[in-house]
C-alpha positions in Angstrom: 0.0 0.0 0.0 1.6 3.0 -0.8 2.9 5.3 1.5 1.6 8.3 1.9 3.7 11.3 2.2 3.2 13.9 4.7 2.9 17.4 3.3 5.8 18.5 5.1 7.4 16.3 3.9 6.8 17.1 0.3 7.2 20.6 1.1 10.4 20.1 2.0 11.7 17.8 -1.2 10.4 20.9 -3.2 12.3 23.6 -1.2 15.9 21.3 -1.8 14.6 20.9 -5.8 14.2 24.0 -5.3 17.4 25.5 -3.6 19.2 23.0 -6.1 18.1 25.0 -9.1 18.8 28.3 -8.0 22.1 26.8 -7.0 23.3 26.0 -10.8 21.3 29.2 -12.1 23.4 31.5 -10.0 26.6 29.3 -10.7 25.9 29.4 -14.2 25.9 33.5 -14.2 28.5 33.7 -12.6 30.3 31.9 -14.5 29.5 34.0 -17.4 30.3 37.0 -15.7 33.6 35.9 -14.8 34.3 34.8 -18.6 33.3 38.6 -19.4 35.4 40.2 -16.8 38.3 37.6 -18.3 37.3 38.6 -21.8 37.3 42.4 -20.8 40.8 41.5 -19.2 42.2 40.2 -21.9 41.0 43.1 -24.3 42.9 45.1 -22.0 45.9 43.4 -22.1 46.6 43.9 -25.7 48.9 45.1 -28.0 52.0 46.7 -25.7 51.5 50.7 -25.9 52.9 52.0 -28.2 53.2 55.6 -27.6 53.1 57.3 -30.7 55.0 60.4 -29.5 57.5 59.2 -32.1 59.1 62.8 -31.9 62.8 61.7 -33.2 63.1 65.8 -32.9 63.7 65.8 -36.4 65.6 69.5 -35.4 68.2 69.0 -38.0 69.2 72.3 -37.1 72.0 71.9 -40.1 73.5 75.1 -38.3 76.6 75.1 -40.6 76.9 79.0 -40.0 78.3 79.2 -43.7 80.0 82.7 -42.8 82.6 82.3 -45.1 83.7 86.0 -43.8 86.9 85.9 -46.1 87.1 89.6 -45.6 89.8 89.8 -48.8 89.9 93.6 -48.2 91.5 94.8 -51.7 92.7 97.8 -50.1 96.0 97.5 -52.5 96.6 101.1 -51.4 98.9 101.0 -53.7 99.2 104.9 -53.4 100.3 106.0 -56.7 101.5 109.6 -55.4 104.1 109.0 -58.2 105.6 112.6 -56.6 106.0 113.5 -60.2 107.0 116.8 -59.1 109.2 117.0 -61.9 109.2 120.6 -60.4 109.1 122.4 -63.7 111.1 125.1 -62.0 114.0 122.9 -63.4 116.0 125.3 -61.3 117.7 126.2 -64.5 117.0 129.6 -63.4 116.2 131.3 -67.5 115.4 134.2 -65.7 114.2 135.8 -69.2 114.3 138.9 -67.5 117.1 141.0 -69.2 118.4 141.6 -65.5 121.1 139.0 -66.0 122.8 140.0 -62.6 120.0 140.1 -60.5 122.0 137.5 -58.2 125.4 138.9 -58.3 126.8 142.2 -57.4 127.4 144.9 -59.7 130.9 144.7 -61.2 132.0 148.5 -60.4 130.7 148.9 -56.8 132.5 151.4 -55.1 134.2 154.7 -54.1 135.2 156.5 -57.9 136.4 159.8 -58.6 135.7 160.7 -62.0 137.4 163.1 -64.7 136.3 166.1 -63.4 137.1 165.6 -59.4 133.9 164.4 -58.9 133.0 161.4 -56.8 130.9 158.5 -57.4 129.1 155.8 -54.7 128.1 152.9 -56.7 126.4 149.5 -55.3 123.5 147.4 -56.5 120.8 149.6 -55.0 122.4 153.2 -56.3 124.4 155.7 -58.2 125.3 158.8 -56.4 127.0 161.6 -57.0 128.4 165.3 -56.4 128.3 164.5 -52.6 125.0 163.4 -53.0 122.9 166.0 -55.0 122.4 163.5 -57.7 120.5 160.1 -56.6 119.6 157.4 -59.6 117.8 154.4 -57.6 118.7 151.3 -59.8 116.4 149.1 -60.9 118.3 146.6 -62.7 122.0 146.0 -64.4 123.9 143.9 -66.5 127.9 142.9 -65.8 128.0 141.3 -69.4 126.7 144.1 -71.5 127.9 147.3 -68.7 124.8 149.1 -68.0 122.9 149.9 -65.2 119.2 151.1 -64.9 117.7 153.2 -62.4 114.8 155.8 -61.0 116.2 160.0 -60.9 115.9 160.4 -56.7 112.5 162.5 -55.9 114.3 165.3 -54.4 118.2 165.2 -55.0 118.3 164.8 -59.0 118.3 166.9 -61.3 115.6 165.6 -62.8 113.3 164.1 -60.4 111.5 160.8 -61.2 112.8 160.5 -64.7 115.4 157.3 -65.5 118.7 157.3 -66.2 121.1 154.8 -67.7 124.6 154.4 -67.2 127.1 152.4 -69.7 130.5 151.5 -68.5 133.4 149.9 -70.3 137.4 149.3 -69.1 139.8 149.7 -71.9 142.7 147.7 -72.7 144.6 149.4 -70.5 142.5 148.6 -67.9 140.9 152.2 -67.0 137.1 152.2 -66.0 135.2 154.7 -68.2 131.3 155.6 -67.8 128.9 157.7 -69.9 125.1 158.6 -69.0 123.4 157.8 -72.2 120.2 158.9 -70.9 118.6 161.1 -67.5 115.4 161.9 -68.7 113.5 158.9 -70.0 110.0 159.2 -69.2 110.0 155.5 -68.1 112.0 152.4 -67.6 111.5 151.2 -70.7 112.6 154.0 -72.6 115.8 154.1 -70.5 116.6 150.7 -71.4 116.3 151.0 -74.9 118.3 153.9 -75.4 121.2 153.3 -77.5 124.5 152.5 -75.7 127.7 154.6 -75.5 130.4 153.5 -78.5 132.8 152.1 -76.7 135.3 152.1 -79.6 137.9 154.8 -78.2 136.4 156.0 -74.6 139.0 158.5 -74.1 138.3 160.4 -77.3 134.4 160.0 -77.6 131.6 157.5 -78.5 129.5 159.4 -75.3 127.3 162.2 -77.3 130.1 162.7 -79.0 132.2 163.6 -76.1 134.6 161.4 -74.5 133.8 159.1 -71.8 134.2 159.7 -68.2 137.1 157.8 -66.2 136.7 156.5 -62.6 139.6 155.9 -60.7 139.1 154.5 -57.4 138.8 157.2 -54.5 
């Protein structure tokens, strides 16, 4: 006969069915959710990182600082002052100026006493006279040809500012002669180009027709 089962019994074969289920269902999910975590894991875990920041720097900074600074200054200064002063004053002194003498002294310089007991002061700046009552300033003479050039003193002449020229000569014998050719030129010019004394025979005439004067030293 069968047995019969007490209803707590039964109730208590359908709590362990029970309990048994719920046992696998919640080991089933969590076994799932641990093979998602795993999964998640391993996702995680994948390729190593690698950090793009592949900044090699490229700063080629090719700083070759081509400053070639061959500063060649060409300043040759060769200075071509070729002093050509060939100084065209050749020195050779062609003073054109018919004052021949202007560097020397005048050949008859002196104390005279002429022909008539009259004296005579000659030098390169003068020709006086008569103590002094007759003053020719000279201007200019010439040893070579014997004349001599000059200005009739302002006050003791007896012509005041008019020229005069004296020619001189020594003759053979060695006597100094003079003649004044001119002593009232209006200018230097005209003085000079009055015609010299003949000095053929001094002591006879060539000096307006007269003879010449001698000087003998005083």
């Amino acid at each position: 006969m069968p047995t019969e089962c007490q209803p707590s019994t039964v109730f208590i074969v359908m709590l362990g069915v029970m309990c048994g289920i719920g046992a696998c269902l919640s080991g089933s999910g969590s076994s799932k959710d641990s093979g998602v975590d795993n999964a998640s894991e391993r996702v995680d875990t994948g390729a190593p990182e690698a950090d793009a920041d592949t900044a090699t720097d490229a700063d080629t900074d090719a700083d070759t600082d081509t400053d070639t600074d061959t500063d060649t200054d060409t300043d040759t200064d060769t200075d071509t002052d070729a002093d050509t002063d060939a100084d065209a004053d050749a020195d050779a002194d062609t003073d054109a100026d018919t004052d021949t003498d202007t560097d020397a002294d005048i050949s008859i310089a002196g104390y005279w006493i002429d022909s008539w007991g009259g004296d005579h002061v000659i030098s390169n700046e003068s020709w006086e006279s008569y103590e002094g009552s007759s003053v020719v300033h000279i201007s200019q003479f010439s040893n070579d040809t014997g004349f001599a050039i000059g200005q009739n003193d302002s006050v003791s002449s007896y012509n005041p500012d008019k020229w005069s020229r004296f020619d001189w000569t020594v003759d053979g014998a060695g006597t100094l002669w003079f003649c004044t050719t001119a002593y009232d030129a209006e200018t230097e010019a005209e003085a000079l180009a009055t015609s010299a004394a003949d000095a053929t025979d001094p002591a006879t005439d060539g000096c307006w027709s007269f003879p010449w004067s001698s000087l003998t030293p005083a």
